[in-house]
mmCIF file as Biopython writes it, N, C-alpha, C and O atoms, coordinates in Angstrom:
data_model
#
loop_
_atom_site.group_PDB
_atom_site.id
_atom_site.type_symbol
_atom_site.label_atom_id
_atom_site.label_alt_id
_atom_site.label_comp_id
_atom_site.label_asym_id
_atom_site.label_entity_id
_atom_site.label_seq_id
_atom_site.pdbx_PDB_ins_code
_atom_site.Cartn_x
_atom_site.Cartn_y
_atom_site.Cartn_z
_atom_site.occupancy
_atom_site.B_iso_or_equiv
_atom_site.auth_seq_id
_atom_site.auth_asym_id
_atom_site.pdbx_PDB_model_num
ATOM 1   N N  . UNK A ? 1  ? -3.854 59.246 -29.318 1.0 0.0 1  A 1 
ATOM 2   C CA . UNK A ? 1  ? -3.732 60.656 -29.568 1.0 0.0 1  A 1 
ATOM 3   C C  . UNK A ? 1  ? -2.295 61.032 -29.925 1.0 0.0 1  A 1 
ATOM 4   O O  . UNK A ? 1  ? -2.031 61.779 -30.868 1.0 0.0 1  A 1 
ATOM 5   N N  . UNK A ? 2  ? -1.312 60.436 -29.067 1.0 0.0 2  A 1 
ATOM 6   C CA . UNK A ? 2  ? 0.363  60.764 -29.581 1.0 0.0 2  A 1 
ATOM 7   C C  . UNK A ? 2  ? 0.180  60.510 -31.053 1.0 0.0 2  A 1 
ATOM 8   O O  . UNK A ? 2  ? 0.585  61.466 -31.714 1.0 0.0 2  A 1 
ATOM 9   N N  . UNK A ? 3  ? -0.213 59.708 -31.637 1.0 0.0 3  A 1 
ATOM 10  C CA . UNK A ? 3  ? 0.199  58.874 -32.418 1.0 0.0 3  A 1 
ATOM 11  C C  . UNK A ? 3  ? -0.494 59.777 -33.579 1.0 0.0 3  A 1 
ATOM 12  O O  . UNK A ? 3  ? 0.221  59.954 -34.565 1.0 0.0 3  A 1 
ATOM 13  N N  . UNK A ? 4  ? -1.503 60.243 -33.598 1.0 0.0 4  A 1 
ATOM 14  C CA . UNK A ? 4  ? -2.104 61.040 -34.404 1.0 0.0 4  A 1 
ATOM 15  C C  . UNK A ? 4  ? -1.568 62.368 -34.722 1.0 0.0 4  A 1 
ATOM 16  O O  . UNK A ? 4  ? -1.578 62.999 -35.779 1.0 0.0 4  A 1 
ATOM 17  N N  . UNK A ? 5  ? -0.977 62.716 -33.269 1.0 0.0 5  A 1 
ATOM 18  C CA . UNK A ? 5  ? -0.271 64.507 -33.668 1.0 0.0 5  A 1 
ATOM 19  C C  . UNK A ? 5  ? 1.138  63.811 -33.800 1.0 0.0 5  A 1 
ATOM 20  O O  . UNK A ? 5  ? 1.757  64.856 -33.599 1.0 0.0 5  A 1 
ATOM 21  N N  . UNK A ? 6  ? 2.057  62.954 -33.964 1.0 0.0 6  A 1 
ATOM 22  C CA . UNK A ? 6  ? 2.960  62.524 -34.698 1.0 0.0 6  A 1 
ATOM 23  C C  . UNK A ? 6  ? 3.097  62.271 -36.663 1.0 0.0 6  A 1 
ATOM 24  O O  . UNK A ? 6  ? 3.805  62.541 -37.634 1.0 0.0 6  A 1 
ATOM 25  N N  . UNK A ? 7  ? 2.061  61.691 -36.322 1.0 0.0 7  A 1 
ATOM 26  C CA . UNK A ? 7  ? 1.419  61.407 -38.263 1.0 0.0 7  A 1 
ATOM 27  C C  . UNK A ? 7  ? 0.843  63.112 -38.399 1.0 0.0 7  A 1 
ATOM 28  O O  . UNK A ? 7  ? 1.230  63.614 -39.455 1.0 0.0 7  A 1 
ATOM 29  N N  . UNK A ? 8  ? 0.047  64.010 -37.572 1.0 0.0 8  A 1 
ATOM 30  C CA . UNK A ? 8  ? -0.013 65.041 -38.428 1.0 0.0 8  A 1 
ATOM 31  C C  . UNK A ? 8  ? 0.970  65.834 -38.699 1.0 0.0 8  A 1 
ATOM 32  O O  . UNK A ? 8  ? 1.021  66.402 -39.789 1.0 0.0 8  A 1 
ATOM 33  N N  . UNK A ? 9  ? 1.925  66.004 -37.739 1.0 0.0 9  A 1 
ATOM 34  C CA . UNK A ? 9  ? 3.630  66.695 -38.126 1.0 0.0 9  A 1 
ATOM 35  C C  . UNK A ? 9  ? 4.144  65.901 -39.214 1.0 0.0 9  A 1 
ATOM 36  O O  . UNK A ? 9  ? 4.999  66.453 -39.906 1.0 0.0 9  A 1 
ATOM 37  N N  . UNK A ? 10 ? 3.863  64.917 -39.466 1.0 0.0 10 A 1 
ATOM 38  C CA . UNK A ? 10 ? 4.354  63.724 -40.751 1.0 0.0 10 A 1 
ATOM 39  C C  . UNK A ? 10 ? 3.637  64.583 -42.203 1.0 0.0 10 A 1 
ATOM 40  O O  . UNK A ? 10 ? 3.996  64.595 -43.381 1.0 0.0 10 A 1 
ATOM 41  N N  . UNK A ? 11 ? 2.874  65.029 -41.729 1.0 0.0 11 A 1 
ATOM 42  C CA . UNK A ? 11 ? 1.974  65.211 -43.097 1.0 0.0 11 A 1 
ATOM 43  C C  . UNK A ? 11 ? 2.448  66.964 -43.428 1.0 0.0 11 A 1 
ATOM 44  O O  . UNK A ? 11 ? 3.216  67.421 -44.275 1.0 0.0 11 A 1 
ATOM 45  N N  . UNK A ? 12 ? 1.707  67.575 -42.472 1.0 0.0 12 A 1 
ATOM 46  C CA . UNK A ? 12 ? 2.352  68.748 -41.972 1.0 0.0 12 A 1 
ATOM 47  C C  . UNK A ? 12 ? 3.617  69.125 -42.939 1.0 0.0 12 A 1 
ATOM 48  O O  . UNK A ? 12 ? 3.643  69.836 -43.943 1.0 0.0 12 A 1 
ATOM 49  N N  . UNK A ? 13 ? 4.449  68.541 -42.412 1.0 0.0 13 A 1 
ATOM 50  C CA . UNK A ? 13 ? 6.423  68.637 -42.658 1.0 0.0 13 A 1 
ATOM 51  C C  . UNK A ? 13 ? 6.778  69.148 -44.451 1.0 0.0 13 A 1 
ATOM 52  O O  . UNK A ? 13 ? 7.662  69.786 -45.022 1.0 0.0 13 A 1 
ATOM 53  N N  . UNK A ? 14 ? 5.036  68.164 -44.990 1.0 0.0 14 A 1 
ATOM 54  C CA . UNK A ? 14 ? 5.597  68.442 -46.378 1.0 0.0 14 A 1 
ATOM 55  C C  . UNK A ? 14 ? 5.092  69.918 -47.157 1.0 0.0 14 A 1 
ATOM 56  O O  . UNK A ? 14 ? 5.166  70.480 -48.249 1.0 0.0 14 A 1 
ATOM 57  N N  . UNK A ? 15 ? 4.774  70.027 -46.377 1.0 0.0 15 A 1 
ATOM 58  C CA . UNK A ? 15 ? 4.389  71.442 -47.030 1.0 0.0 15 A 1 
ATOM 59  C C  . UNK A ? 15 ? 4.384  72.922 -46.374 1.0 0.0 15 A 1 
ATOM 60  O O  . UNK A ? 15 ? 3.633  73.865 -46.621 1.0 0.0 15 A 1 
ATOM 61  N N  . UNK A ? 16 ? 5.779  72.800 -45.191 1.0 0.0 16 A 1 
ATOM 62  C CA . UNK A ? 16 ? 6.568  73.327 -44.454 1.0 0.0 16 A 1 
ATOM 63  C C  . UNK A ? 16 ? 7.569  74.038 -45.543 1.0 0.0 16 A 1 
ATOM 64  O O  . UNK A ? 16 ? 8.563  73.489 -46.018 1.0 0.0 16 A 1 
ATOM 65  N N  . UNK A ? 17 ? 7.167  75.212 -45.812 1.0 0.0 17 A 1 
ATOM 66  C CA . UNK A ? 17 ? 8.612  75.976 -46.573 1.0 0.0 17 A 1 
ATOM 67  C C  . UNK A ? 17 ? 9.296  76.898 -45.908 1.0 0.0 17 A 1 
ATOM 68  O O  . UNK A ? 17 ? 9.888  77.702 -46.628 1.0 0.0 17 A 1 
ATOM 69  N N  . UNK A ? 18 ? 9.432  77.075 -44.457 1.0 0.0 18 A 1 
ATOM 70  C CA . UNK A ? 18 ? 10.174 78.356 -43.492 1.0 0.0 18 A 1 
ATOM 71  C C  . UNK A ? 18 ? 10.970 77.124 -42.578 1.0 0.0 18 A 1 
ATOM 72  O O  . UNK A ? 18 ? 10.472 76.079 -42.160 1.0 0.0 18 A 1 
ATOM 73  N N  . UNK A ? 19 ? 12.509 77.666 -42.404 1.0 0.0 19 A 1 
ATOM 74  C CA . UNK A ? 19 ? 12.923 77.072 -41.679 1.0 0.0 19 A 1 
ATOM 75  C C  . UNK A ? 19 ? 12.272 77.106 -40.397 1.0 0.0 19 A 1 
ATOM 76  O O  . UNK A ? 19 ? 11.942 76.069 -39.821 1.0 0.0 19 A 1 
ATOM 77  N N  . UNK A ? 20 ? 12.016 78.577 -39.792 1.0 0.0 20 A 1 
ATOM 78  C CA . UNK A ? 20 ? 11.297 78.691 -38.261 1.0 0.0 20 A 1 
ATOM 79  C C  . UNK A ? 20 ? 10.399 77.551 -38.129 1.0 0.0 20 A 1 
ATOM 80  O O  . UNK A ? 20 ? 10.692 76.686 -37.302 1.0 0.0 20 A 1 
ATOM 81  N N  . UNK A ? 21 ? 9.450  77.446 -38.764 1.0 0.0 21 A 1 
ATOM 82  C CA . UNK A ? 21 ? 8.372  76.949 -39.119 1.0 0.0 21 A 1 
ATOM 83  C C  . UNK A ? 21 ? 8.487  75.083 -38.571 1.0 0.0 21 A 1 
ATOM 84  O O  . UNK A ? 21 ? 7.783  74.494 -37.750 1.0 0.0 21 A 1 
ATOM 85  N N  . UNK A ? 22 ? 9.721  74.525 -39.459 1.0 0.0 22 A 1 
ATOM 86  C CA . UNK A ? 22 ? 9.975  73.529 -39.413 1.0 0.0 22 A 1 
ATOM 87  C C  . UNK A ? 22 ? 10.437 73.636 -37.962 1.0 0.0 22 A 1 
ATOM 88  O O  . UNK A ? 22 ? 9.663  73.136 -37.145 1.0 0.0 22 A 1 
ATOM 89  N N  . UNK A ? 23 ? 11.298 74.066 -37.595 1.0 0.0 23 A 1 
ATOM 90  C CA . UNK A ? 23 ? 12.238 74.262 -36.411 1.0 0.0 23 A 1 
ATOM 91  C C  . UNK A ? 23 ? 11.236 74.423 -35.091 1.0 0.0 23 A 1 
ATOM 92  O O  . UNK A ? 23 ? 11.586 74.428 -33.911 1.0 0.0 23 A 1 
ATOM 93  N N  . UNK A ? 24 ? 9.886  74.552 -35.630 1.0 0.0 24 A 1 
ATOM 94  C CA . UNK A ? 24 ? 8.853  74.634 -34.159 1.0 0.0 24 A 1 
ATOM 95  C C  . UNK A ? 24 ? 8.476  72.859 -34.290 1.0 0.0 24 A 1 
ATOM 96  O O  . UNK A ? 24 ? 8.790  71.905 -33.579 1.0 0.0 24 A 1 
ATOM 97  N N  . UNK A ? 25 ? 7.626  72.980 -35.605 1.0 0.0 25 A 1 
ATOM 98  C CA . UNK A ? 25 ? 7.330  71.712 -35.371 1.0 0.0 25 A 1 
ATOM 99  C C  . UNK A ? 25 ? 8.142  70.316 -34.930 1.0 0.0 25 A 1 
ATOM 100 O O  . UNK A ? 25 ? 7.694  69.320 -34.363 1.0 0.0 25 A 1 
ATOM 101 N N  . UNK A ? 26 ? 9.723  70.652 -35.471 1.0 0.0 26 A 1 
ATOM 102 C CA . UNK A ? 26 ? 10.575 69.786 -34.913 1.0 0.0 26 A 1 
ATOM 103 C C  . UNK A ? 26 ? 10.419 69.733 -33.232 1.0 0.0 26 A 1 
ATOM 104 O O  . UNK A ? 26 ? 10.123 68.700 -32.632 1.0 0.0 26 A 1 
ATOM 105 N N  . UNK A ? 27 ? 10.629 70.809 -32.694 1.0 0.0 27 A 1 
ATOM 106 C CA . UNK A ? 27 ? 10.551 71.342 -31.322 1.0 0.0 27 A 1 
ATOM 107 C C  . UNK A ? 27 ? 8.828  70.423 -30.499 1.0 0.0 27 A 1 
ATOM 108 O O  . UNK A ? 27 ? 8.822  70.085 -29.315 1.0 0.0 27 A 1 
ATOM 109 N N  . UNK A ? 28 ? 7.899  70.253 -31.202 1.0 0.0 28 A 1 
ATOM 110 C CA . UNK A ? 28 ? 6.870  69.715 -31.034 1.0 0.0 28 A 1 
ATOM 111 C C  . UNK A ? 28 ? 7.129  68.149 -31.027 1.0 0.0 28 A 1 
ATOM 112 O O  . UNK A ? 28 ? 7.038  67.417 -30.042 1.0 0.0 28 A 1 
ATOM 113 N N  . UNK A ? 29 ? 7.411  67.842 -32.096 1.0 0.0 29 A 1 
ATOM 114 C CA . UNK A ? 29 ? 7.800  66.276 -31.940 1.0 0.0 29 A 1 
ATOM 115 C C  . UNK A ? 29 ? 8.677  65.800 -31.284 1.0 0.0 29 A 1 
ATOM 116 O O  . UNK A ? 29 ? 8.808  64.586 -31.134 1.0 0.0 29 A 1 
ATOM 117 N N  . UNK A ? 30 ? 9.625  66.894 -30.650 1.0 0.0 30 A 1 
ATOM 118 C CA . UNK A ? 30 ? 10.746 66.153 -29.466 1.0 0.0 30 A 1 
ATOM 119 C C  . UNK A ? 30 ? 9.778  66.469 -28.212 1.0 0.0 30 A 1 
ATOM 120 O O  . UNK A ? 30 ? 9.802  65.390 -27.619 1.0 0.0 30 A 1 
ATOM 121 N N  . UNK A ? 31 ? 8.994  67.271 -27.515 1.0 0.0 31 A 1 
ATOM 122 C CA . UNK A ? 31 ? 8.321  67.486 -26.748 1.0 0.0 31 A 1 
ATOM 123 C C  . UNK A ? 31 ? 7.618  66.077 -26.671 1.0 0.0 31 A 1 
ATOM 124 O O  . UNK A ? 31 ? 8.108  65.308 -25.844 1.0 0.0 31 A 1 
ATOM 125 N N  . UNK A ? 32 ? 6.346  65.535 -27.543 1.0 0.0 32 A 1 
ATOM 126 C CA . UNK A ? 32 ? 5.561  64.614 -27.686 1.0 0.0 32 A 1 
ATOM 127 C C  . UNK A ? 32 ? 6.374  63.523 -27.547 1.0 0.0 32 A 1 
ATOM 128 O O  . UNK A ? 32 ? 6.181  62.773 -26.590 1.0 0.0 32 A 1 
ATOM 129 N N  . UNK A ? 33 ? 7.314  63.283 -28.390 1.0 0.0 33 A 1 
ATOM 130 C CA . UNK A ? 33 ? 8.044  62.205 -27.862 1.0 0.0 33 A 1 
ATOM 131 C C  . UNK A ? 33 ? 8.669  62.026 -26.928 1.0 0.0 33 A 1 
ATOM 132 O O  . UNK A ? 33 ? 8.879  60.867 -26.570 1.0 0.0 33 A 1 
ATOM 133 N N  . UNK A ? 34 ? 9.237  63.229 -26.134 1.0 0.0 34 A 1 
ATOM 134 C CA . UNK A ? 34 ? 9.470  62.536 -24.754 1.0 0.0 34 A 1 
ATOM 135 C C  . UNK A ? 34 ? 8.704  62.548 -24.068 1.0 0.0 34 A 1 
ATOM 136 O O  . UNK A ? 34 ? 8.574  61.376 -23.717 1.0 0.0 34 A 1 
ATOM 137 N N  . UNK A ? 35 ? 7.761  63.357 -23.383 1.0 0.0 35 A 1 
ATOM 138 C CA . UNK A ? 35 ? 6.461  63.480 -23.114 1.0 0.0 35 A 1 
ATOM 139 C C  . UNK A ? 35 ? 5.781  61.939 -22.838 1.0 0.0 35 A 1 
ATOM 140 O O  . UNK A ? 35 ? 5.146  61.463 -21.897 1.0 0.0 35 A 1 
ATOM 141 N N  . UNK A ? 36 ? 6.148  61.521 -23.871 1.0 0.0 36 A 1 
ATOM 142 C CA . UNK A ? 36 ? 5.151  60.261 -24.364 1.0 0.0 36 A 1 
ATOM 143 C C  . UNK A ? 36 ? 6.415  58.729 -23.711 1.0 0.0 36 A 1 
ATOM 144 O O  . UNK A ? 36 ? 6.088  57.555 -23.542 1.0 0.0 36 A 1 
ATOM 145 N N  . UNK A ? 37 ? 7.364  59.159 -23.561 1.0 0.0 37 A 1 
ATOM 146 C CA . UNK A ? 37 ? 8.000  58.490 -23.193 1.0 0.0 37 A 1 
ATOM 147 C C  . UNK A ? 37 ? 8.164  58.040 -21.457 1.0 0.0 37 A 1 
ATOM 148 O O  . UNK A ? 37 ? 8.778  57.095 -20.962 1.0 0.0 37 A 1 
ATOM 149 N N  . UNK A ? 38 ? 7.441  59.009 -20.873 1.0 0.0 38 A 1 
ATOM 150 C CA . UNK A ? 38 ? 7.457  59.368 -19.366 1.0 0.0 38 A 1 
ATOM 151 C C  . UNK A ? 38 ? 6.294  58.809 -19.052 1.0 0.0 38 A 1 
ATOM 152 O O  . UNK A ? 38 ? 6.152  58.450 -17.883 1.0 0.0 38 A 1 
ATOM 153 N N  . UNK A ? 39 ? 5.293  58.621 -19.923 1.0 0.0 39 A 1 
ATOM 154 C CA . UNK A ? 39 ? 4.127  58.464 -19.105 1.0 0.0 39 A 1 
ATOM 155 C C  . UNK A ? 39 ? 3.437  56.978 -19.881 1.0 0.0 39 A 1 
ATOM 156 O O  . UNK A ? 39 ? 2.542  56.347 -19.318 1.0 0.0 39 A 1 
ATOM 157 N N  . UNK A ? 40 ? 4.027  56.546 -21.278 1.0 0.0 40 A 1 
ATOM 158 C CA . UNK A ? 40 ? 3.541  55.508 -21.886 1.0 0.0 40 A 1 
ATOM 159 C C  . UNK A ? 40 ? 4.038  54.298 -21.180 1.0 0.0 40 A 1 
ATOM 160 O O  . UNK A ? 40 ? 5.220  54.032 -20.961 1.0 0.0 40 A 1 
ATOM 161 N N  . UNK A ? 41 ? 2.906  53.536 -20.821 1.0 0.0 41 A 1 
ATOM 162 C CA . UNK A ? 41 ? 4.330  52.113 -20.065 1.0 0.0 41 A 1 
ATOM 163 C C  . UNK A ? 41 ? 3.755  50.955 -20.958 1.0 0.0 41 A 1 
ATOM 164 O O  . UNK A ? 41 ? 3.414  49.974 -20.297 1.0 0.0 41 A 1 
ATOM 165 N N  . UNK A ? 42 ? 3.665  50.905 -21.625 1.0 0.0 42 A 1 
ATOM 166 C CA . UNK A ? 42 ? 3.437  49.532 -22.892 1.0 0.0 42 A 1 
ATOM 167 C C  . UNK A ? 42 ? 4.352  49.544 -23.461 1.0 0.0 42 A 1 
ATOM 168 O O  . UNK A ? 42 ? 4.446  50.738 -23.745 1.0 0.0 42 A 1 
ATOM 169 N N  . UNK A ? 43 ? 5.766  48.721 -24.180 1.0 0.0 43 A 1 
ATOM 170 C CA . UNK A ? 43 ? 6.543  48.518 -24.856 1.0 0.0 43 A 1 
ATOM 171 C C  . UNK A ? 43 ? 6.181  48.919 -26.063 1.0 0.0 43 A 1 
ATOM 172 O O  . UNK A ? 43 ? 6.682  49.788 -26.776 1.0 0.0 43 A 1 
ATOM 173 N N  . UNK A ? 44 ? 5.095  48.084 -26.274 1.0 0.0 44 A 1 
ATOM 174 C CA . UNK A ? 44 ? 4.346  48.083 -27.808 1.0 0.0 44 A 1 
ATOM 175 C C  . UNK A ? 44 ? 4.427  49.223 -28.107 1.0 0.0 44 A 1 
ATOM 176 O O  . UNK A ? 44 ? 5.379  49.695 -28.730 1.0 0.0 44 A 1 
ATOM 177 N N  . UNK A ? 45 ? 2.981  50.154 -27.527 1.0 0.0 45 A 1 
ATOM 178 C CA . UNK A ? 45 ? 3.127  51.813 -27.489 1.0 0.0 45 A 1 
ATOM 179 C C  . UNK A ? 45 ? 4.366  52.465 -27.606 1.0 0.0 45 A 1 
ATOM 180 O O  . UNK A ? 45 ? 4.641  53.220 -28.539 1.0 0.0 45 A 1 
ATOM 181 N N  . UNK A ? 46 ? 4.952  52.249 -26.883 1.0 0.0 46 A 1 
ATOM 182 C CA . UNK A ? 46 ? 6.416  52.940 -26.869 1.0 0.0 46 A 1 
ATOM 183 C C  . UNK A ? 46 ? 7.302  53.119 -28.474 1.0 0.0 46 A 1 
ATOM 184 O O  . UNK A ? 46 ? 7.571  54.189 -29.020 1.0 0.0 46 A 1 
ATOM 185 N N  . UNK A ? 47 ? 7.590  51.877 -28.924 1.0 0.0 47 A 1 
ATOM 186 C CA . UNK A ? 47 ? 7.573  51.187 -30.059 1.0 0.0 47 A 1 
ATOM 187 C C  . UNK A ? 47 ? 6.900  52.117 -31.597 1.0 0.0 47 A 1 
ATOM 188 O O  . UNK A ? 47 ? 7.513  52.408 -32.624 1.0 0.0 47 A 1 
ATOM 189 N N  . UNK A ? 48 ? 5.453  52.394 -31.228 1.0 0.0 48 A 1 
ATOM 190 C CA . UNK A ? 48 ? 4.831  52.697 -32.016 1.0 0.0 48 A 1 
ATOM 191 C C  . UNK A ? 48 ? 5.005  54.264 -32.272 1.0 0.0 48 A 1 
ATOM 192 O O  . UNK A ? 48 ? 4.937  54.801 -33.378 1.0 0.0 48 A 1 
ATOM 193 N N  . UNK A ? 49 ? 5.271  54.971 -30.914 1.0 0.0 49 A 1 
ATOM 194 C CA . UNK A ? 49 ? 5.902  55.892 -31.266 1.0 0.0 49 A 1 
ATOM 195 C C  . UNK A ? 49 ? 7.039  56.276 -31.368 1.0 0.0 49 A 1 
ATOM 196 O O  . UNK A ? 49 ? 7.278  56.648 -32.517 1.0 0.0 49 A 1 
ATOM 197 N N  . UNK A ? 50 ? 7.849  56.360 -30.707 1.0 0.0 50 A 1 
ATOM 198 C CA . UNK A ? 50 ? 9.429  56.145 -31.586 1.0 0.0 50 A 1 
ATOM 199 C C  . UNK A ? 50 ? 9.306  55.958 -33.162 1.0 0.0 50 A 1 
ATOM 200 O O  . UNK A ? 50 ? 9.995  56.647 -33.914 1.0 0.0 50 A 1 
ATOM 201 N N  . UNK A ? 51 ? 8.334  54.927 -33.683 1.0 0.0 51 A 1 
ATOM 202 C CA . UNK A ? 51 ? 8.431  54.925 -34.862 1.0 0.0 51 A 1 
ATOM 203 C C  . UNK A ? 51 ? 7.729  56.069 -35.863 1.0 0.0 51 A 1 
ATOM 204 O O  . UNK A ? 51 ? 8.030  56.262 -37.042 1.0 0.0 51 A 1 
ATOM 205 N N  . UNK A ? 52 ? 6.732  56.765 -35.096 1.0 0.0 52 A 1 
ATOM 206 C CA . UNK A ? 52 ? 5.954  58.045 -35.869 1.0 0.0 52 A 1 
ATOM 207 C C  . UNK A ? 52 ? 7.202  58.738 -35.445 1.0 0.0 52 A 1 
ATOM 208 O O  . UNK A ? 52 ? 8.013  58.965 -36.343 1.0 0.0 52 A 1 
ATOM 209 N N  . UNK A ? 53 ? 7.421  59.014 -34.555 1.0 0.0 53 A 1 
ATOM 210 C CA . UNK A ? 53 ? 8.385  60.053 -34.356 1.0 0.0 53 A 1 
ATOM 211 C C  . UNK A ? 53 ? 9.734  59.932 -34.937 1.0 0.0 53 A 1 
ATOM 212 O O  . UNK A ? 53 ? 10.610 60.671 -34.486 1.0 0.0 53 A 1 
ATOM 213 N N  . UNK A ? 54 ? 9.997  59.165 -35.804 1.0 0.0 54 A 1 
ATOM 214 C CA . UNK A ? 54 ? 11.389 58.964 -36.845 1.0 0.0 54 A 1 
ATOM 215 C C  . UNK A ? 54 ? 10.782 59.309 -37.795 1.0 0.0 54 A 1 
ATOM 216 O O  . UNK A ? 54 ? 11.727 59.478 -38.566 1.0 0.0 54 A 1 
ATOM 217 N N  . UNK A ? 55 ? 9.571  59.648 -38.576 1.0 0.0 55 A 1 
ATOM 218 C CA . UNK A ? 55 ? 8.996  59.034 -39.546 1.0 0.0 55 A 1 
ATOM 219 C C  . UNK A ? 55 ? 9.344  60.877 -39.597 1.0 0.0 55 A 1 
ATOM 220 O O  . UNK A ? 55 ? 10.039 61.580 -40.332 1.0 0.0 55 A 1 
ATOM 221 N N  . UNK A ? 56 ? 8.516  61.128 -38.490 1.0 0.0 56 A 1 
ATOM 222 C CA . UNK A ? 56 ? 7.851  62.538 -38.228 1.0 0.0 56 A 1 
ATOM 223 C C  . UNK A ? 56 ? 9.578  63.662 -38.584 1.0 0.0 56 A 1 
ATOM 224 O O  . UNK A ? 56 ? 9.641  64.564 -39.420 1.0 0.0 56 A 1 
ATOM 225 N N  . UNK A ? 57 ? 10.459 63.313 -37.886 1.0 0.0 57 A 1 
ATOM 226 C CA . UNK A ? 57 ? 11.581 63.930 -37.945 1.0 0.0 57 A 1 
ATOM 227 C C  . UNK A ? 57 ? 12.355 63.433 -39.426 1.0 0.0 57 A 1 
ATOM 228 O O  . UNK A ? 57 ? 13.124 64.240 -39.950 1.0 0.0 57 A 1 
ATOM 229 N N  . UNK A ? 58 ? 12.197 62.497 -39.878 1.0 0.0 58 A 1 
ATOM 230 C CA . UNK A ? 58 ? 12.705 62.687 -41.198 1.0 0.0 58 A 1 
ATOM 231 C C  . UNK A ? 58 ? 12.073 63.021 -42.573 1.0 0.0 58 A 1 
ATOM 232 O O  . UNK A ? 58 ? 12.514 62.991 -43.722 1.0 0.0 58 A 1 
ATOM 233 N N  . UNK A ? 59 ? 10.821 63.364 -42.004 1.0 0.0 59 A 1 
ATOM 234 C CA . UNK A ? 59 ? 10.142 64.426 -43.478 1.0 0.0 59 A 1 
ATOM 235 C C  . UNK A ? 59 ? 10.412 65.359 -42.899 1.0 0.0 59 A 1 
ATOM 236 O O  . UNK A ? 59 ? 10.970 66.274 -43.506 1.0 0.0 59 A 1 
ATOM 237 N N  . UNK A ? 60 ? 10.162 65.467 -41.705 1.0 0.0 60 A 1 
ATOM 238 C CA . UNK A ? 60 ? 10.720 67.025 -41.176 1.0 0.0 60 A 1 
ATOM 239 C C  . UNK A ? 60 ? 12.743 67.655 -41.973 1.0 0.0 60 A 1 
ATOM 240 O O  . UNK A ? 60 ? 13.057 68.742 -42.459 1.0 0.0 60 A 1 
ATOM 241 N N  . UNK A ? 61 ? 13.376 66.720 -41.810 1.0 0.0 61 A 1 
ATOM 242 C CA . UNK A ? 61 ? 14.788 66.917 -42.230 1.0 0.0 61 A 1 
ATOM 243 C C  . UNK A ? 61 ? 15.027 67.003 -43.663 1.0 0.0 61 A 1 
ATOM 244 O O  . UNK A ? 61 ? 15.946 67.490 -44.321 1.0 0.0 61 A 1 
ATOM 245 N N  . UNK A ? 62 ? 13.671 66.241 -44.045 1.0 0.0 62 A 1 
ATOM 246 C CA . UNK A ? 62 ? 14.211 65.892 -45.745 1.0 0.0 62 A 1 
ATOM 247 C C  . UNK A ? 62 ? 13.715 66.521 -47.037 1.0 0.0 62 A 1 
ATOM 248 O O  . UNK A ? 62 ? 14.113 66.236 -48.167 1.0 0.0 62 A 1 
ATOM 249 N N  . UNK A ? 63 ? 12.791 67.417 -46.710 1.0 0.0 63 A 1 
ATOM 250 C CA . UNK A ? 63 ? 11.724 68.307 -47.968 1.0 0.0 63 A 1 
ATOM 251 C C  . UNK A ? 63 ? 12.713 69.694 -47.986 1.0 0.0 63 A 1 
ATOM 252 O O  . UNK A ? 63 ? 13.137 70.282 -46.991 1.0 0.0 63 A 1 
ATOM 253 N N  . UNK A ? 64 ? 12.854 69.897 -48.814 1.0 0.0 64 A 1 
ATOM 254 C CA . UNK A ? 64 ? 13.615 71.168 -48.987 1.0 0.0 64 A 1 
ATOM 255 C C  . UNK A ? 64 ? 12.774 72.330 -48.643 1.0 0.0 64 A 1 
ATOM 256 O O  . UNK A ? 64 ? 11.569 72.392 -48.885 1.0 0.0 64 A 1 
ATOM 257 N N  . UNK A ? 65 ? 13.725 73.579 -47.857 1.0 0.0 65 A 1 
ATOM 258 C CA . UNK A ? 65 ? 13.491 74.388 -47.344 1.0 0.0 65 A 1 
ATOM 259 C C  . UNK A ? 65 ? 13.831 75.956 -47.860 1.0 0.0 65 A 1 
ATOM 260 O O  . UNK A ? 65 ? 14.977 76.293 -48.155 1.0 0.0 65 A 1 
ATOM 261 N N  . UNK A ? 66 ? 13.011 76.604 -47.908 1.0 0.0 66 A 1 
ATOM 262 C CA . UNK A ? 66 ? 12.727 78.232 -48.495 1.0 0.0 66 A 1 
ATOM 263 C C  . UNK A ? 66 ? 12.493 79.115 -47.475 1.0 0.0 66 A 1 
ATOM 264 O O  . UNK A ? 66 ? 11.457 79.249 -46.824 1.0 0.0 66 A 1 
ATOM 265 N N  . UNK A ? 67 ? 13.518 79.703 -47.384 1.0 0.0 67 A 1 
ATOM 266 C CA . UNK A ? 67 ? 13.726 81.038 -46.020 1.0 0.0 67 A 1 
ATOM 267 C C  . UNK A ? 67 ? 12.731 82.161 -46.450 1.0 0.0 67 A 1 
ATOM 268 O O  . UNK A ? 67 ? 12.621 83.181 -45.771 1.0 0.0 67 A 1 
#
């Protein structure tokens, strides 16, 4: 389930044109990821998200933005 609302903020991100907008969902993926960090105890898992959640924060950082 992390892993799914990580990839949908991934998808999400690109068609984000309000900074607020972005600035929640960013706010969402630091939640989930730590969240997910407290309670996941598999390396692997761990691993797997950290990696949605880079993925997730740099479409989030990188699509240009319209106030």
């Amino acid at each position: 389930m992390t892993l799914r609302l990580l990839e949908a903020i991934t998808t999400i991100a690109k068609y984000i044109q309000k900074t607020k907008d972005r600035a929640s969902l960013l706010h969402h993926a630091n939640m989930i990821e730590r969240d997910s960090q407290a309670v996941v105890l598999e390396e692997w898992d761990r691993k797997k998200i950290e990696e949605r959640y880079q993925a997730a924060v740099t479409s989030l950082r990188s699509n240009p933005i319209k106030n």
